[in-house]
MOPAC internal coordinates of N, CA, C and O (Angstrom, degrees):
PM7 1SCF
backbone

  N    0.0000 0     0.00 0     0.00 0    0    0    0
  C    1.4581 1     0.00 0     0.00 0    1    0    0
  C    1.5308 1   110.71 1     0.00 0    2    1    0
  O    1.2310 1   119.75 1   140.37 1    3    2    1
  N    1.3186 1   118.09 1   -39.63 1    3    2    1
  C    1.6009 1   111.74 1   179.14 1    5    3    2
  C    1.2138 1    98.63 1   -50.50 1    6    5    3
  O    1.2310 1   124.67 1   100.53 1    7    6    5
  N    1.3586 1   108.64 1   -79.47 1    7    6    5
  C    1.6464 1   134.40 1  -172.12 1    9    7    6
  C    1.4835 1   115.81 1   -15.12 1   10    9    7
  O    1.2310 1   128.41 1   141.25 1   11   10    9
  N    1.6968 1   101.40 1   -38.75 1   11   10    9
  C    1.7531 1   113.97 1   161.58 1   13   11   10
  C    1.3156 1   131.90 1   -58.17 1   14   13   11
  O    1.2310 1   132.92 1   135.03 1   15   14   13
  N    1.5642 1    92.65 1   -44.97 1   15   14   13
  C    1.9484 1   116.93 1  -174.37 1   17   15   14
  C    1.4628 1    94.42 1   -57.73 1   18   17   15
  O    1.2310 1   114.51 1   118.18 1   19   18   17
  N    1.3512 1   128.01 1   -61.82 1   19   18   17
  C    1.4423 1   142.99 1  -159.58 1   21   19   18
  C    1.4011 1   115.41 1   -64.92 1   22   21   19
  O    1.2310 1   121.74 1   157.00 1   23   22   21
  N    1.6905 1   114.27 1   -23.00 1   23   22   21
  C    1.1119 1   110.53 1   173.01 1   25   23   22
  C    2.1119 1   114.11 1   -83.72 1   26   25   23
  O    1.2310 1   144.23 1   134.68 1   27   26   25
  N    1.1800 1    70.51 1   -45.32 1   27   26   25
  C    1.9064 1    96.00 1   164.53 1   29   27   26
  C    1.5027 1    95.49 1   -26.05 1   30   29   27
  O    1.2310 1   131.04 1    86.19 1   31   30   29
  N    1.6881 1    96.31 1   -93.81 1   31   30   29
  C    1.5632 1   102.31 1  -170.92 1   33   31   30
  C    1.6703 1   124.89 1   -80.54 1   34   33   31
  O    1.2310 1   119.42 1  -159.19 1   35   34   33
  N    1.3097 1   118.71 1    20.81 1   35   34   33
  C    0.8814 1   139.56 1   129.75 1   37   35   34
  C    1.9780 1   136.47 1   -43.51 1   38   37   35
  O    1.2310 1   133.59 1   136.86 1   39   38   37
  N    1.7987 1    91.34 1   -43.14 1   39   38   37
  C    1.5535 1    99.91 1  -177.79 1   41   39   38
  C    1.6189 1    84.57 1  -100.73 1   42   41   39
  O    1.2310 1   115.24 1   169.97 1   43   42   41
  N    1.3347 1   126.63 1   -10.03 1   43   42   41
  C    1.9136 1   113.06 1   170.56 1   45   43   42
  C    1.3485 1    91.44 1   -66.71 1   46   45   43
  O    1.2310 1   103.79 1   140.56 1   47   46   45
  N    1.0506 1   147.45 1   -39.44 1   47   46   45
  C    1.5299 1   134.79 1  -140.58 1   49   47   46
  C    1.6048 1   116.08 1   -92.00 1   50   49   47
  O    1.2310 1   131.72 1   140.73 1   51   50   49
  N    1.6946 1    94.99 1   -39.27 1   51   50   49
  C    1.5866 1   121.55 1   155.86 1   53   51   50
  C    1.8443 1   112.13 1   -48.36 1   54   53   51
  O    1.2310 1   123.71 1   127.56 1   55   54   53
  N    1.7163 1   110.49 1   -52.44 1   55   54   53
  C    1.6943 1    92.14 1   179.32 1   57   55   54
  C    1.3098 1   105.47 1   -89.54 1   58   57   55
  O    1.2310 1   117.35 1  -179.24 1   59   58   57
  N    1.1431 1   122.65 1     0.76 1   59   58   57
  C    1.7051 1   102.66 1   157.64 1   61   59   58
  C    1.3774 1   133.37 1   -83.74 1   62   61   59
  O    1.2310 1   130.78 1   145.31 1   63   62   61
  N    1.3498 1    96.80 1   -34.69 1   63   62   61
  C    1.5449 1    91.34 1   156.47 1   65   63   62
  C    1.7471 1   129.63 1   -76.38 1   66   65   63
  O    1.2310 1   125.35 1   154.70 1   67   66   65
  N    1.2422 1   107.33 1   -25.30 1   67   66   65
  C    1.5801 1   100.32 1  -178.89 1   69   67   66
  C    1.6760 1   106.16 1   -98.16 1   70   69   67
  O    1.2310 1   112.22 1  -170.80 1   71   70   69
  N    1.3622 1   132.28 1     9.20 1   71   70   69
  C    0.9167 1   130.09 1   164.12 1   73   71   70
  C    1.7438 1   134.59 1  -129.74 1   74   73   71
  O    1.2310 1   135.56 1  -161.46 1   75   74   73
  N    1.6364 1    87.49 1    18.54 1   75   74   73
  C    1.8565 1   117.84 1   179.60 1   77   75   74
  C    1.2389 1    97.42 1   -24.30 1   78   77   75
  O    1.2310 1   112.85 1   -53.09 1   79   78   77
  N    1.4843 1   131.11 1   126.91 1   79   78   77
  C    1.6942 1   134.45 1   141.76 1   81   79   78
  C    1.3415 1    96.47 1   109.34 1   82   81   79
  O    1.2310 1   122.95 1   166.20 1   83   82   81
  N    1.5314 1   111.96 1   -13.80 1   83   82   81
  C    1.6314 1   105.39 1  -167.74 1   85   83   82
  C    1.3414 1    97.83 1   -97.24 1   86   85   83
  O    1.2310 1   110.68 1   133.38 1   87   86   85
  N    1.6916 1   135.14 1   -46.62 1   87   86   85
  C    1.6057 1   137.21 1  -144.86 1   89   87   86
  C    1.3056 1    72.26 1  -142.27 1   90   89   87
  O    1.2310 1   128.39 1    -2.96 1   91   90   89
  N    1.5852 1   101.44 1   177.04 1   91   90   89
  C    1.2774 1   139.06 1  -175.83 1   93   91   90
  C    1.5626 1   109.59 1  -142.12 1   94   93   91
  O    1.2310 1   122.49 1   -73.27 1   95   94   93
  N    1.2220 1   112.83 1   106.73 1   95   94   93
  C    1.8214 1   118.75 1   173.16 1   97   95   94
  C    1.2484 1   115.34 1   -69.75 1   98   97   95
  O    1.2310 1   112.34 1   -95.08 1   99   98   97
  N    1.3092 1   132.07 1    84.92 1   99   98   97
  C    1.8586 1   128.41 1   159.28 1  101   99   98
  C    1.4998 1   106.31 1   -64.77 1  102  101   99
  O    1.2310 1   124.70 1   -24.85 1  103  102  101
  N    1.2973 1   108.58 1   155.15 1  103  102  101
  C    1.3597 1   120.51 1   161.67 1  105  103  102
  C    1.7570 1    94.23 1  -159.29 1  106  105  103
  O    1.2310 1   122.96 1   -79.74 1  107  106  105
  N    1.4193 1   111.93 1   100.26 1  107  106  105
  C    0.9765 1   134.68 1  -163.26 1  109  107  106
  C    1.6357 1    98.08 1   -85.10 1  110  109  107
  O    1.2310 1   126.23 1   -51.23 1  111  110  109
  N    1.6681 1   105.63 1   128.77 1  111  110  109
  C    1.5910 1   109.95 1   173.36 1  113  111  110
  C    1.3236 1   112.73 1  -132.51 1  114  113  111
  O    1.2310 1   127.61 1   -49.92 1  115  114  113
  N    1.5561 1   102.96 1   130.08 1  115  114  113
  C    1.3760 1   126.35 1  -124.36 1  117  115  114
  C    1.8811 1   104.47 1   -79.07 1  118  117  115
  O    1.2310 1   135.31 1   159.04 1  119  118  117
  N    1.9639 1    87.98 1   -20.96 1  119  118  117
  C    1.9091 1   103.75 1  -163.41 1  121  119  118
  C    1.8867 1    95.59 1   -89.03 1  122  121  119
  O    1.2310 1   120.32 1   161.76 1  123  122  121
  N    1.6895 1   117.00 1   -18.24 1  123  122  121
  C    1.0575 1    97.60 1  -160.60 1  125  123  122
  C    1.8017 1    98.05 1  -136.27 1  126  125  123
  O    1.2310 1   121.08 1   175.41 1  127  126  125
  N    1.1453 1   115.53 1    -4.59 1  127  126  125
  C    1.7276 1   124.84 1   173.61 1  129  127  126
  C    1.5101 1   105.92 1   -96.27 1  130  129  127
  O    1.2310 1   106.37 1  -144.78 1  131  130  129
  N    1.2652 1   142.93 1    35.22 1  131  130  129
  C    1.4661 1   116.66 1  -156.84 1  133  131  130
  C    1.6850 1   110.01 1   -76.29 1  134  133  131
  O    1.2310 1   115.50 1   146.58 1  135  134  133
  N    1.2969 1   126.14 1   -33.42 1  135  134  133
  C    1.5814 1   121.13 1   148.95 1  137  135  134
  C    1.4157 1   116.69 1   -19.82 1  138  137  135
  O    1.2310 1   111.19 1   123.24 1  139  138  137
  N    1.5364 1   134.19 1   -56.76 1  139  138  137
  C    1.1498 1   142.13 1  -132.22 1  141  139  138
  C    1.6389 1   103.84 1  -103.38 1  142  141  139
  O    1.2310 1   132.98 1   153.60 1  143  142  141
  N    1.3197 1    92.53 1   -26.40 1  143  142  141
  C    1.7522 1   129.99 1  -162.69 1  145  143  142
  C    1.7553 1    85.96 1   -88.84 1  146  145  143
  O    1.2310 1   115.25 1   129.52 1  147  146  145
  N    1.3370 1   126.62 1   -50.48 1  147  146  145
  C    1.0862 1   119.08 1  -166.25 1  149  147  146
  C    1.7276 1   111.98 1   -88.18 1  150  149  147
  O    1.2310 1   123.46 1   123.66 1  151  150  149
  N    1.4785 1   110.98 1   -56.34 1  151  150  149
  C    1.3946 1   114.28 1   160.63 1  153  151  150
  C    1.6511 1   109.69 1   -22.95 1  154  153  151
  O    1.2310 1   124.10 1   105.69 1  155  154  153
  N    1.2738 1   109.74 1   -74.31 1  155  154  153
  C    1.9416 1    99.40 1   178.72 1  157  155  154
  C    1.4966 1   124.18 1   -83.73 1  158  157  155
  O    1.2310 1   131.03 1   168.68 1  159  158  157
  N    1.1909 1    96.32 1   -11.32 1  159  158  157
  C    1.7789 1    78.63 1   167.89 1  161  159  158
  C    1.2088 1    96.34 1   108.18 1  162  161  159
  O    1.2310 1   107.63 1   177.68 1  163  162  161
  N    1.4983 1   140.67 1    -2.32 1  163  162  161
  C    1.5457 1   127.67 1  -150.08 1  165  163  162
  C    1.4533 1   106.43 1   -70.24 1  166  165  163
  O    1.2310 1   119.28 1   -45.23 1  167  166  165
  N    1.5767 1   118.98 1   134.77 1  167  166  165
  C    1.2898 1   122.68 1  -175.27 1  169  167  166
  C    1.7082 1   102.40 1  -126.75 1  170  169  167
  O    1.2310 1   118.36 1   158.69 1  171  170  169
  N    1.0886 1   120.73 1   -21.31 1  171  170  169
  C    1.8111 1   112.94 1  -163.57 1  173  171  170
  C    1.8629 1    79.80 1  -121.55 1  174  173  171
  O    1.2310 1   129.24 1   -24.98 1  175  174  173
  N    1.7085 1    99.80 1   155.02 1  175  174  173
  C    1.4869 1   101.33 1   164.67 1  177  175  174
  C    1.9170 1    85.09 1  -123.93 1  178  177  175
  O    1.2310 1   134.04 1   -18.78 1  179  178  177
  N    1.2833 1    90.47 1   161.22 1  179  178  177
  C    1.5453 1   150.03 1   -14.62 1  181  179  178
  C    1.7349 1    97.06 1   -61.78 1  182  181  179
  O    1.2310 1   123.32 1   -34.77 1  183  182  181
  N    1.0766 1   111.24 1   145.23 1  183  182  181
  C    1.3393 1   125.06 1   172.25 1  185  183  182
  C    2.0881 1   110.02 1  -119.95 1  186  185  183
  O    1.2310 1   126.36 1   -76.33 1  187  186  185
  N    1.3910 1   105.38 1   103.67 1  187  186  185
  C    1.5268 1    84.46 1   177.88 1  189  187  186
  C    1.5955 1   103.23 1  -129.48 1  190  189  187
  O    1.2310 1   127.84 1   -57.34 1  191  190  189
  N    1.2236 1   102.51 1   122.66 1  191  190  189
  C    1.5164 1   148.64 1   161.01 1  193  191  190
  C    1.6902 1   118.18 1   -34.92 1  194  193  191
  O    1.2310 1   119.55 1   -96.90 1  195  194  193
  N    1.4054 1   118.47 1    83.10 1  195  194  193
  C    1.4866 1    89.03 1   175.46 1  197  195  194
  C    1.9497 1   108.63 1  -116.89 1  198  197  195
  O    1.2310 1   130.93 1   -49.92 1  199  198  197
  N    1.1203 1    96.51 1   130.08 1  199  198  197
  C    1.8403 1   100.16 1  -176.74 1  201  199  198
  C    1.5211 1   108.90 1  -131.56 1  202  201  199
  O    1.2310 1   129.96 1   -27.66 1  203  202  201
  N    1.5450 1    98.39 1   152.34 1  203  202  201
  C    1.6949 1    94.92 1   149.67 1  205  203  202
  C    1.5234 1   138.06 1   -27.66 1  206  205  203
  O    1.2310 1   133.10 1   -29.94 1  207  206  205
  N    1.2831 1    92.30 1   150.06 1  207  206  205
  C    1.8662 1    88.60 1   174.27 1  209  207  206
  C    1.5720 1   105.69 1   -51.02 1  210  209  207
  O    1.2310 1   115.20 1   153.83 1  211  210  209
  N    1.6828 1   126.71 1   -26.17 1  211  210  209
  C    1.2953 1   137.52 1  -161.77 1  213  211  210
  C    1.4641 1   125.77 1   -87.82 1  214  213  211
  O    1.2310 1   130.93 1   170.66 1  215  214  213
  N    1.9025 1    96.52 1    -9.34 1  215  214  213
  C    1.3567 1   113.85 1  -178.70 1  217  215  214
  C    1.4686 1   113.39 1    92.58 1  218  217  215
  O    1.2310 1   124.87 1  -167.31 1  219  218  217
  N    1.5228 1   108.25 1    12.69 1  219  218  217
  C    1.7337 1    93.78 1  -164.95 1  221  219  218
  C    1.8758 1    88.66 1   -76.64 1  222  221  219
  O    1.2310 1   111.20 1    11.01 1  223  222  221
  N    0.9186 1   134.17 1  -168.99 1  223  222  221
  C    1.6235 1   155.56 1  -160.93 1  225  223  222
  C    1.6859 1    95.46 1  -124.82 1  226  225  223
  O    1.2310 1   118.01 1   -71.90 1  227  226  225
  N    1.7616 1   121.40 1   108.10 1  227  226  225
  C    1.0041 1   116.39 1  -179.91 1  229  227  226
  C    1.5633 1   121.47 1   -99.63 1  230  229  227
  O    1.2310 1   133.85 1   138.81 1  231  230  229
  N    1.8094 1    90.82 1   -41.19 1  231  230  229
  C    2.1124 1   113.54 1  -177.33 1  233  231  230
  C    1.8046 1    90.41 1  -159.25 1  234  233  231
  O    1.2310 1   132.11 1   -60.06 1  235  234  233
  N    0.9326 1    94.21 1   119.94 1  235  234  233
  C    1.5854 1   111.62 1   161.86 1  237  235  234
  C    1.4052 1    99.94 1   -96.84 1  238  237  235
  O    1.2310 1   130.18 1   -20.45 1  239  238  237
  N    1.7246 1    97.97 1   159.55 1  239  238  237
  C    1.5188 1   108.28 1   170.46 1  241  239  238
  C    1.2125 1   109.14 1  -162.33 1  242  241  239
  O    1.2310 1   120.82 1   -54.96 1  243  242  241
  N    1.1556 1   116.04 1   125.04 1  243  242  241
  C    1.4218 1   132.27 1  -168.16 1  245  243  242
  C    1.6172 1   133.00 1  -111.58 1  246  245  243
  O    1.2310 1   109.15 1   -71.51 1  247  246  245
  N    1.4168 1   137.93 1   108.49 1  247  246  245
  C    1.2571 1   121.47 1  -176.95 1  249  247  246
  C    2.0517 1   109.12 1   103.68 1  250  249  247
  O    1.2310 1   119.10 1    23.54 1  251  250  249
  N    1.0429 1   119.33 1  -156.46 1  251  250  249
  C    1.6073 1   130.78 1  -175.52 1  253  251  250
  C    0.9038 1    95.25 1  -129.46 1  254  253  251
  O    1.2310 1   127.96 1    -6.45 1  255  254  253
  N    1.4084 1   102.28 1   173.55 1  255  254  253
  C    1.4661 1   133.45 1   154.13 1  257  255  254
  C    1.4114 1   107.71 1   100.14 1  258  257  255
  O    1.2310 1   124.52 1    -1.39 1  259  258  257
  N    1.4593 1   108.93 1   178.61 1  259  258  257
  C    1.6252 1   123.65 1  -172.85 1  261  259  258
  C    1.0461 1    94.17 1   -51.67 1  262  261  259
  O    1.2310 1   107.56 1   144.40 1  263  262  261
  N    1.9153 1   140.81 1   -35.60 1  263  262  261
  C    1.6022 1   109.02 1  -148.21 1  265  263  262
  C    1.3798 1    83.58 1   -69.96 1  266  265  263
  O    1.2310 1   126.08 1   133.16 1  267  266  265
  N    1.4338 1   105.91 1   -46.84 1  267  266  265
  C    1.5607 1    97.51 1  -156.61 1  269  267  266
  C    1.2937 1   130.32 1   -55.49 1  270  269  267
  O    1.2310 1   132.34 1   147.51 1  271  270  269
  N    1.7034 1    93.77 1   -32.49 1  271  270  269
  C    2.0014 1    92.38 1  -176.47 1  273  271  270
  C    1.4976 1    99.31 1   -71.80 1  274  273  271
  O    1.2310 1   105.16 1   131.39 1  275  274  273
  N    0.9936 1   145.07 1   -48.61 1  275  274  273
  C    1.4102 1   146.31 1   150.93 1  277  275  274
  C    1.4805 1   108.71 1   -13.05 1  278  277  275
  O    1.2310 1   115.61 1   100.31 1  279  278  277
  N    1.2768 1   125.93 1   -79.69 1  279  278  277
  C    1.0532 1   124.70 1  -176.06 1  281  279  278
  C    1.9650 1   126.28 1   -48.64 1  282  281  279
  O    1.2310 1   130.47 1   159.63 1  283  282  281
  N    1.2138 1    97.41 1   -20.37 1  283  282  281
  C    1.4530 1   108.77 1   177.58 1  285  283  282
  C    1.7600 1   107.77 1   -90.71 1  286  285  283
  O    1.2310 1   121.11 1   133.49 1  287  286  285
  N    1.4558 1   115.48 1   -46.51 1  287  286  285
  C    1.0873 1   113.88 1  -169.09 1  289  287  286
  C    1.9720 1   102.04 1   -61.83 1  290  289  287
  O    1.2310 1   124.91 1   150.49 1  291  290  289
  N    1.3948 1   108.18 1   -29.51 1  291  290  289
  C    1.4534 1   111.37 1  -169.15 1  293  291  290
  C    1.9960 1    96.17 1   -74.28 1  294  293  291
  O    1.2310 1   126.60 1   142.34 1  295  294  293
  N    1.3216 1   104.90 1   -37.66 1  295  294  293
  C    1.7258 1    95.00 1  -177.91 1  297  295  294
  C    1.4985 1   103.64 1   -72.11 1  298  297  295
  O    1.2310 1   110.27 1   150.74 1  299  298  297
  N    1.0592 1   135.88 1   -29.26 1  299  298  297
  C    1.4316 1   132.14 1  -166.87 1  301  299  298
  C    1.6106 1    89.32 1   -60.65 1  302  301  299
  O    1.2310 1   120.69 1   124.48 1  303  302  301
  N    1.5960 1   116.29 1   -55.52 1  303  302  301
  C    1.8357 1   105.66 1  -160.72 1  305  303  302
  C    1.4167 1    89.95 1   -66.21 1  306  305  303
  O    1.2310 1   115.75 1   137.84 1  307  306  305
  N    1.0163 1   125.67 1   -42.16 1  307  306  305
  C    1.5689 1   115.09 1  -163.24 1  309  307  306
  C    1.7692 1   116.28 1   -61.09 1  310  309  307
  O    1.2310 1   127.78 1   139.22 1  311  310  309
  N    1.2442 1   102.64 1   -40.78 1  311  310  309
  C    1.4749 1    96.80 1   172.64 1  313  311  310
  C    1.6791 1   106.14 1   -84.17 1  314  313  311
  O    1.2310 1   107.94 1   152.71 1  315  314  313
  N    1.2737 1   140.13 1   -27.29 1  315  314  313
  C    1.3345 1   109.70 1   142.41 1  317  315  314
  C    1.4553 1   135.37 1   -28.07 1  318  317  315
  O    1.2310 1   130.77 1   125.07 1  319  318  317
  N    1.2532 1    96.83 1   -54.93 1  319  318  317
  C    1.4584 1    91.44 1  -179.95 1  321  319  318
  C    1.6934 1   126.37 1   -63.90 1  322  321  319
  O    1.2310 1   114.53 1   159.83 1  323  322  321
  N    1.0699 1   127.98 1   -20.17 1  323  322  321
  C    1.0631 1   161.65 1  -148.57 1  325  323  322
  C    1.5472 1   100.91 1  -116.76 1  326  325  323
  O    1.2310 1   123.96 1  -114.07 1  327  326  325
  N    1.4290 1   110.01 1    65.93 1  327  326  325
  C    1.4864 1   112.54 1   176.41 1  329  327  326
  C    1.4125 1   109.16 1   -98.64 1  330  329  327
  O    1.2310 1   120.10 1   180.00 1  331  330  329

């Protein structure tokens, strides 16, 4: 299960760097964010958060596994594309 988390926030670390100034990477923690936790709703960990610099809510992602790393690697091209 770590080994999952790390890849997870592993691909957070990837759209923050390849998409600096554009999104904002949350990774909301649940014992010490509870504002942040409540503002989105976060219910499953890992929960990672991607929004505007403004906070709007762009792709959530919730939980492990292929959907998810899948699911991140597919928002990363998409907000590339999306200049």
């Amino acid at each position: 299960q770590d080994q999952e988390c790390r890849k997870i926030y592993g691909y957070a670390d990837r759209v923050e760097r390849e998409l600096a100034g554009r999104v904002v990477v949350k990774r909301p923690d649940v014992k010490t964010e509870k504002a942040l936790v409540e503002k989105y709703k976060v219910k499953v960990l890992p929960t990672i958060l991607i929004t505007t610099p403004d906070g709007a809510e762009q792709e959530r992602f919730e939980g492990e596994g292929e959907k998810v790393s899948t699911g991140v690697e597919n928002a990363i091209a998409k907000l590339k594309e999306t200049k």
